[in-house]
C-alpha positions in Angstrom: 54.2 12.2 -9.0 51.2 12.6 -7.2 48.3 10.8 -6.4 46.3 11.9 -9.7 49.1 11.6 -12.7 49.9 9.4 -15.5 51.3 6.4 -14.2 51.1 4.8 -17.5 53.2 7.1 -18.9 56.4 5.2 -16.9 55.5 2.3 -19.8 57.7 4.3 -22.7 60.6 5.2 -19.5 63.7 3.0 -19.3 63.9 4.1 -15.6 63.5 1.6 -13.4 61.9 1.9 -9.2 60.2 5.7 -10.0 56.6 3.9 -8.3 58.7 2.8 -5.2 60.5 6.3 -4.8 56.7 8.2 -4.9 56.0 5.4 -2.4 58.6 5.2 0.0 57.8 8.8 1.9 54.2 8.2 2.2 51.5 7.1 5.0 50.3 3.4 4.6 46.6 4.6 3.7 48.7 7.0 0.9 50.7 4.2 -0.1 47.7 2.1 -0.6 45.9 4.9 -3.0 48.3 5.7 -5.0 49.6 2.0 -5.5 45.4 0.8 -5.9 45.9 4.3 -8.3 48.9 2.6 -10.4 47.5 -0.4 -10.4 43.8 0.8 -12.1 45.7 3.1 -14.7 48.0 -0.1 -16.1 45.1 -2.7 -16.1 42.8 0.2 -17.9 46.1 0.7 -20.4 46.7 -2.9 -21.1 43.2 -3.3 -21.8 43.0 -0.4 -24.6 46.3 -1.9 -26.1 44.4 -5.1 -27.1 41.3 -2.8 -28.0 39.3 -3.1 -25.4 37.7 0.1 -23.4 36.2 -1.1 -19.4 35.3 -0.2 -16.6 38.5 -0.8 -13.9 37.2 0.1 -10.7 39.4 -1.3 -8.2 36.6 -3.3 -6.7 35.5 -5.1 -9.5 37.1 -8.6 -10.2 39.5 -9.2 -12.7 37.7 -11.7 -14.3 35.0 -9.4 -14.7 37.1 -6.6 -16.7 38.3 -9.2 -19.1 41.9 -9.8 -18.0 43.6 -12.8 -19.1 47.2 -14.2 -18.2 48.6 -12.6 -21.2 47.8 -9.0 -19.7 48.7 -10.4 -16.3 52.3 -11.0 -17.6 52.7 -7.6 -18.5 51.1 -5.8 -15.5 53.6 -7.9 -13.3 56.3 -6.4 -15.7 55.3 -3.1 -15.3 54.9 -3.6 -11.5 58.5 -5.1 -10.9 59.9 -2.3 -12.9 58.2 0.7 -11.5 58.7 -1.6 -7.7 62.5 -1.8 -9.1 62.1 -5.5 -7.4 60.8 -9.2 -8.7 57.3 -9.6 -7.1 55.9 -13.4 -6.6 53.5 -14.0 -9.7 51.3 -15.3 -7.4 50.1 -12.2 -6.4 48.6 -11.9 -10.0 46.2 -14.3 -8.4 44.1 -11.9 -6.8 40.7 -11.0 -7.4 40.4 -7.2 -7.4 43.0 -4.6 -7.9 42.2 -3.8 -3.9 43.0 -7.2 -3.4 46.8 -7.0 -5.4 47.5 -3.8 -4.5 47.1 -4.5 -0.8 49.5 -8.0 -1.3 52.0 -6.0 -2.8 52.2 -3.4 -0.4 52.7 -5.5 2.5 55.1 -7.5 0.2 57.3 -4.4 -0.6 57.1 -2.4 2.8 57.2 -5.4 4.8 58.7 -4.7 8.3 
């Protein structure tokens, strides 16, 4: 996948790791778009699933696009299936999507 597909369209796939295989051969500043990518195109599709349409943009705080625990749960899901590993629920914690996406990445492709 590149860095401007569907991410959200791994929700209805039963495979498992396909966000860690697009990672894996990429530069760190790559890695981190696409994964900020991801990360903005599940929050924005959790969102429209309880009815709600907002703005994502990865700088703006969770808290500000409405996100609750409930639609934490299921982004961390979604990350430690498409990651094909368990991630620390405290990395739900963060404040922006920069903020997780940069976490996770040094948690997965930590040397």
């Amino acid at each position: 996948m590149t860095l401007t597909e569907d991410w959200t369209a791994l929700n209805h796939s039963k495979d498992r790791g396909q966000l860690l295989a697009a990672l894996t051969p990429l530069s760190h500043s790559e890695r981190l778009r696409m994964l900020t990518r991801y990360i903005e195109q599940q929050v924005t599709w959790i969102r429209q699933q309880g009815g709600a349409d907002t703005d994502t943009t990865a700088n703006r705080s969770f808290l500000a696009i409405g996100f609750d625990s409930l639609m934490s749960v299921e982004l961390l899901y979604s990350l430690q299936r498409d990651l094909s590993r368990d991630l620390d629920p405290v990395a739900l914690e963060q404040d922006t999507i920069d903020d997780l996406a940069q976490l996770i990445l040094a948690e997965v492709f930590a040397t």
